[in-house]
N, C-alpha and C positions, 0 to 999 in steps of 0.2 A: 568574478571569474567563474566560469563552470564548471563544475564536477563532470566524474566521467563515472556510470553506473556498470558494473561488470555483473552480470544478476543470472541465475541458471534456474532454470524450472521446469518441473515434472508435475503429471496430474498424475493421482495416485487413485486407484479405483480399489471399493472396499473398504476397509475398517483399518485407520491407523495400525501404524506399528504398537504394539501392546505398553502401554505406560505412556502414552506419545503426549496424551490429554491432561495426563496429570502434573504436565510439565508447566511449569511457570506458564502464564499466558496476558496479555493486557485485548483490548480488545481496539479494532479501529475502524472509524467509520469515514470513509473516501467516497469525493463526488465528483465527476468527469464534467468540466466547465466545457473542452474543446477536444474533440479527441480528432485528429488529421491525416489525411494519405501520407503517406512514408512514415507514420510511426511516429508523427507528433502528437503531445496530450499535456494538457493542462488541467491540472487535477488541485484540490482541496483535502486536507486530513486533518482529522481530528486525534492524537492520540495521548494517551496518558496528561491528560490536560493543556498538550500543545497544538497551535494550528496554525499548518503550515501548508503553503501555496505553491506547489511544484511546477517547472515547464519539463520536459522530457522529447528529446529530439532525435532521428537516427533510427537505424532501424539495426536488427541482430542481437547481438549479444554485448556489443559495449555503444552504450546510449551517453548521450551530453544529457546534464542534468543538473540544474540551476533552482533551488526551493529557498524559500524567502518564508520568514514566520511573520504573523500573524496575530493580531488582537482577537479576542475571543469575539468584539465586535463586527470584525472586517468579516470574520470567518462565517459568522451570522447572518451579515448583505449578503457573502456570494452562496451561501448554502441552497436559498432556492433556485439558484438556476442552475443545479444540477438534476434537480427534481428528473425522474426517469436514468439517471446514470449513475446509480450509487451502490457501492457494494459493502456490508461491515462484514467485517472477519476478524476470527478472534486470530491473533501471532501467540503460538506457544515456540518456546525459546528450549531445547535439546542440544542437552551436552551431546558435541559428536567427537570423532577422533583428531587426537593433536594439538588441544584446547581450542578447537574451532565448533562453531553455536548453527545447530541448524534451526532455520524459519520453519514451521511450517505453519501453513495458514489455510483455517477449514473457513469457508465462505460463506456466508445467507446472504441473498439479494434485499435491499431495504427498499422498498417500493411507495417509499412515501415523498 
């Protein structure tokens, strides 16, 4: 059955909030298999030793979203054929208000 992704995002210009970096972080690396008109994408992630196969459909702010994990193997086959569509970014993890965690995620393009 499908999840439903409720996700909000800001580009933040400038130098993090001060401490922002020092906050817990893992790092991830994501490869765009299919990305489609109306806001479909089928993506690959590697993160903290898990890999997982996302589809993501809908467009706005609340998206369907169905991801299915992965053998280290599988994640291997489909790695090259994102070749050109890949971004790693480190997630550091901030405590924010009302015991709620904000993402933020600073980018490098992996062009390999």
């Amino acid at each position: 059955m499908p999840g439903v992704e409720v996700e909000r995002k800001w580009l933040i210009s400038g130098s993090p909030p001060p401490g922002a970096l020092a906050s817990p972080s893992e790092r991830i690396d994501q490869g765009y298999l299919t990305i489609g008109a109306g806001g479909a994408e089928t993506r690959v992630r590697r993160r903290a030793g898990e890999f997982i196969l996302t589809v993501k459909s809908g467009t706005g702010l609340v998206r369907n979203e169905v991801s299915v994990h992965l053998s280290a193997e599988q994640f291997d086959a489909l790695w090259p054929a994102t070749a050109g569509a890949r971004v790693e970014k480190s997630r550091h993890l901030i405590p924010g208000p009302a015991g709620t965690t904000v993402e933020l995620d600073v980018f490098g393009v992996d062009r390999a």
